[in-house]
N, C-alpha and C positions, 0 to 999 in steps of 0.2 A: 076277479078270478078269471084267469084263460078259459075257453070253455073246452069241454072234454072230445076228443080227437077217437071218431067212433071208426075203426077199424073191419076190413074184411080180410082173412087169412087165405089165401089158395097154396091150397098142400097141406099135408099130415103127416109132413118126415120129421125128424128127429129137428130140424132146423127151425122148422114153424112152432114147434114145439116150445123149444127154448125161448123163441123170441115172444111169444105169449106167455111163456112161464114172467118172463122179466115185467112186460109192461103189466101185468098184471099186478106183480108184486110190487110195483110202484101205488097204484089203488086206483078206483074205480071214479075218482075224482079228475084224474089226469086221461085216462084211457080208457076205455069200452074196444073189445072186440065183439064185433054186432053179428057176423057167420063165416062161417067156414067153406070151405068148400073144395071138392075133390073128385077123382073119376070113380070111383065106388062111394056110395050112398052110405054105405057101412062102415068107411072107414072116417065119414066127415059125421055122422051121429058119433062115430065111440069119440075121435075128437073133441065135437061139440060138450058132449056129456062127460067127459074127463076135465076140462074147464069151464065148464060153468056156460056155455055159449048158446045163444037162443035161436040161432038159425042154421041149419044145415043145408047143402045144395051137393048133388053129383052132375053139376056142370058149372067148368070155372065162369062161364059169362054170367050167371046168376050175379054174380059177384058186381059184377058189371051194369045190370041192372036193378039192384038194389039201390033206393034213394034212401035209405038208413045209414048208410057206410061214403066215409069222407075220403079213406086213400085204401089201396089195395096193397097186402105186402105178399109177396111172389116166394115163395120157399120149396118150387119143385125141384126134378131135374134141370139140367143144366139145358138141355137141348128142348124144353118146355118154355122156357122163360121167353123167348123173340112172341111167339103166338099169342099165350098167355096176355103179356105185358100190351102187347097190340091191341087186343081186344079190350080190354080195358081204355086204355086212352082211345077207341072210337069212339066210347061212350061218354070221353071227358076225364073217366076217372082216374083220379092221381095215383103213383105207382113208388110203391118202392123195393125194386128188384134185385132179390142175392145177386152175388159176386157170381159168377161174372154175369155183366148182363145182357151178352150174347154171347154165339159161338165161333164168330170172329167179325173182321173190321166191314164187311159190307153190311151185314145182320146192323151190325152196332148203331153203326153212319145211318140206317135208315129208319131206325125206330127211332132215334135223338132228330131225325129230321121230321117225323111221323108226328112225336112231343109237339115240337117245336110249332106246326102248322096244327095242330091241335090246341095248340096254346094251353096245355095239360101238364101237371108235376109229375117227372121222372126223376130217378134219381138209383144211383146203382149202389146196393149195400156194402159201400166201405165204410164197415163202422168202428176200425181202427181210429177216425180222426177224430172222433166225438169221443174217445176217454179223453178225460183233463189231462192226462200225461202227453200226449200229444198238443194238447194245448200248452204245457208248461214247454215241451221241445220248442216249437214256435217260436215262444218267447225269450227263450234263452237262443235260439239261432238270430233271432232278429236285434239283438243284446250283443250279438256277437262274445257270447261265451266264451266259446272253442278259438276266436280268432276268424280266420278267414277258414272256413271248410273244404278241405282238400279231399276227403273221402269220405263214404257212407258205407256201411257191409255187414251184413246178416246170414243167419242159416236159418231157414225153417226145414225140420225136421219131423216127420210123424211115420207110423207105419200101419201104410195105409192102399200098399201095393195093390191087395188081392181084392180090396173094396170094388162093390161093380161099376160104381156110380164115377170110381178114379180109372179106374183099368180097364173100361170096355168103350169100344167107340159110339156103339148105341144107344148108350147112356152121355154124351161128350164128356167123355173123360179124358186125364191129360192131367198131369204135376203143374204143368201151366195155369190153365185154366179153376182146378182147386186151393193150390197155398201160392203159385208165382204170383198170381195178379196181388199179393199181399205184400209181396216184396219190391215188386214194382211201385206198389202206391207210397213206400216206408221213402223210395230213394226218388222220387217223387214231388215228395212231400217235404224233404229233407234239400232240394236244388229248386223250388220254386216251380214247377211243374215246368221246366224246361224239356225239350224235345231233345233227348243225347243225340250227339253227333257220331259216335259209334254205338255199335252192339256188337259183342262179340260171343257167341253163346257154342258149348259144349254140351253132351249128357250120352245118358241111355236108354232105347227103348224097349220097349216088352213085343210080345207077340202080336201083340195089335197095331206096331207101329207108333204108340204113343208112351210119352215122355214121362218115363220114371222117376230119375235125377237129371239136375241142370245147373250148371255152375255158368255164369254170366257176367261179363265185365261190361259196363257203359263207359263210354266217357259223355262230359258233359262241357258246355262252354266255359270256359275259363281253366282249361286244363284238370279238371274236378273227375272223379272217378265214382262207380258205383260199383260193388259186388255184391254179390247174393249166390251162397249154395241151399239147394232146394235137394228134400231127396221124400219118397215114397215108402223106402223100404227099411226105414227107423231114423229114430230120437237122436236130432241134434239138439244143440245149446240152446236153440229158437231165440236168441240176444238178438240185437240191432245196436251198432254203437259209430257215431258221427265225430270225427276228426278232423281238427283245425288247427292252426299254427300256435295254438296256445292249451291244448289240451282237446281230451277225447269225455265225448257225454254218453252215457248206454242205456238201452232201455231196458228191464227185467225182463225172463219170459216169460209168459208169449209176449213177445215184441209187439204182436198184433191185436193183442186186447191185453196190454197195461196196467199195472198196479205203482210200477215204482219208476223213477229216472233218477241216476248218479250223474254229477259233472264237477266240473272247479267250485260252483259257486257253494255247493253240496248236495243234499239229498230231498228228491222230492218222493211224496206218498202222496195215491189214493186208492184208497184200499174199498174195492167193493164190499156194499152192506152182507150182512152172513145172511143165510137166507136158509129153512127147511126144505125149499122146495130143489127136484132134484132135476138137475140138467144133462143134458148129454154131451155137450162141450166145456170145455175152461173159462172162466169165465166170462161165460154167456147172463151174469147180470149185466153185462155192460149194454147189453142191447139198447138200455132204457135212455142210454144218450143220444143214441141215435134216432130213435121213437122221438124224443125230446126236439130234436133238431129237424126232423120232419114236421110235427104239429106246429113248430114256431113256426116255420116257412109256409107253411100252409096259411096259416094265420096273420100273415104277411103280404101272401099273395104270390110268392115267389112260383118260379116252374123250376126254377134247380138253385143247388145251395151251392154257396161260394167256396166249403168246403172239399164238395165232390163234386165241382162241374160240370156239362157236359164235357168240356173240353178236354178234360181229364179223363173222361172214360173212354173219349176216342184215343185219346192217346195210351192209354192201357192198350185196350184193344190192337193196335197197332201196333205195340211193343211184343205182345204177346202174340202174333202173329208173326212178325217177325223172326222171334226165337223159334219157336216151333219149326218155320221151316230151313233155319237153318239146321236146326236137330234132325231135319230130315220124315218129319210129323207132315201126314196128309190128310185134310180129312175135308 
C-alpha cells in the first residue's frame, strides 16, 4: 500500500475548501491534511475545526516549516500565490499552486527557475488533465479518431463580472487569468503543447482596465486553428469540441472538469462519485485526481509531471500575457 501523502493547505477560500472536501472524501488512507494555515488565526481555527484539521497557523511559512506536511497546496489570491509558493520551496517544500500560478511571464520564468535550482516539486493546478476524460481525449487524438485535427474551440462562460477577486486589480483579476488559462490549456493539450504561431485576440474591458470577455483565434503549425470565447458576464455552453478530417469529438460541460466525451468511436463516461458533502464549484470531486497525481509523483521523486510541465506553464503564462496586452490590459 502507497503511503499516505500528509498535506498543508494555505488559504480558507471557497477553493481550499473544496479541494479538502474532495481528498478527504477519498479517506484517510490515501490523504491526511496535517494544518492549515492563513492571515487571521480565526479564520484557519474555524477552517481547521470545520474539517477535522489538527493544526492551525496565521502565517503561511508555518506551513513551510512543518516537518509533518509532504506538499503544500496554495488556494489564496491570485496576486498571493508568487510569495507564498516561494517561501515554501526555500524550505524545500513541494507545492501545488491554483491556476494561475503567477501574475504574468517574469513572476512565472522565476519561481519554475527558483523550483528548478531548489530541486523542489511545483506544479500549477491544472486539474482539467487528471479527469479520465481527458485521458480517454488523449487517447482517441492519438488513435487518430477525428482524422487529422484541423481545429479545437470552446466557450467558457460564467457570471462572474462583479466578483472582487475577477474585477479588481488588487486582487489580479482578469477573465484571463480566472477561466482563459483553462482554455488555453484545453487547446494545448489538444496540439501537443505546441507554441501557436499566431495569436489574434479581441474583448472588453471594465473600469479597471481588465478583461471581461475575450474571443481569441491561435493558429498552430500545420495550419491547425484554436478558438476560444471566454466572457465574465454569463452562462455560455462551457463545450470544448476537437475537429479532424473524419469527424468532431466534444467534451460535456464543464469542459474543464469532465464527466462525459462523444466522438465517432462513441460515448465515453466518468461520472464522479455522489458525495453529501457540499461544494462551492461544479464538480470539484474531481480534485482527487489531481491530489492522486501529485502524491504519485511525489512518490516517484519527480519535481514536475509530464502532464502539466513546467514548460507548459510558461508557455500559458506567455500566451496569457500576450492576450491581455493585446486587449489593451496593463497591469
Amino acid at each position: 500500500m502507497a503511503p499516505v501523502t500528509k498535506w498543508g493547505i494555505a488559504g480558507c477560500g471557497k477553493i481550499s475548501s473544496d479541494f479538502v472536501n474532495a481528498i478527504q472524501h477519498v479517506g484517510g488512507s490515501v490523504h491526511v491534511v496535517v494544518a492549515v494555515a492563513a492571515r487571521s488565526l480565526d479564520s484557519a481555527e474555524a477552517f481547521a475545526k470545520k474539517f477535522g484539521i489538527g493544526k492551525y497557523y496565521d502565517r503561511y511559512e508555518a506551513l513551510a516549516e512543518d516537518p509533518d506536511i509532504d506538499v503544500v497546496y496554495i488556494g489564496v489570491i491570485n496576486t498571493c500565490h508568487f510569495g507564498i509558493a516561494r517561501s515554501m520551496l526555500s524550505a524545500k517544500k513541494p507545492v501545488l499552486c491554483e491556476k494561475p500560478l503567477c501574475l504574468n511571464l517574469p513572476e512565472t520564468q522565476q519561481l519554475v527557475d527558483f523550483a528548478r535550482k531548489q530541486d523542489t516539486f511545483l506544479m500549477e493546478g491544472i486539474w482539467s488533465r487528471y479527469f479520465p476524460v481527458y485521458e480517454e481525449l488523449k487517447t482517441r487524438l492519438e488513435n487518430q479518431e477525428v482524422g487529422d485535427v484541423f481545429h479545437a474551440y470552446l466557450t467558457f462562460g460564467v457570471s462572474i463580472a462583479s466578483v472582487s477577486r475577477v474585477s479588481e486589480k488588487k486582487y489580479g483579476g482578469g477573465a484571463m487569468l480566472d477561466i482563459g488559462v483553462y482554455a488555453l490549456q484545453f487547446l494545448l493539450f489538444v496540439f501537443g503543447e505546441q507554441r501557436p504561431l499566431e495569436v489574434k485576440a479581441t474583448g472588453m474591458l471594465n473600469e479597471q482596465g481588465l478583461e471581461v470577455d475575450v474571443t481569441c483565434v491561435l493558429k498552430f503549425p500545420g495550419d491547425r486553428f484554436g478558438t476560444f470565447v471566454i466572457s465574465t458576464r454569463g452562462f455560455l455552453p462551457n463545450e470544448a469540441f476537437v475537429s479532424g478530417s473524419k469527424g468532431t469529438m466534444k467534451l460535456s460541460s464543464p469542459f474543464w472538469a469532465p464527466e462525459n466525451l462523444t466522438g465517432p468511436s462513441g460515448d465515453f463516461a466518468s461520472p464522479l462519485d455522489p458525495s453529501e458533502r457540499v461544494y462551492n464549484y461544479g464538480n470539484s470531486q474531481g480534485f482527487k485526481y489531481e491530489a492522486a497525481a501529485v502524491a504519485e509523483g511525489l512518490r516517484r521523486g519527480e519535481k514536475e509531471i509530464s502532464r502539466t510541465p513546467h514548460s507548459t506553464t510558461l508557455l500559458l503564462a506567455e500566451l496569457i500575457q500576450t492576450i491581455r496586452e493585446q486587449l489593451g490590459v496593463t497591469c
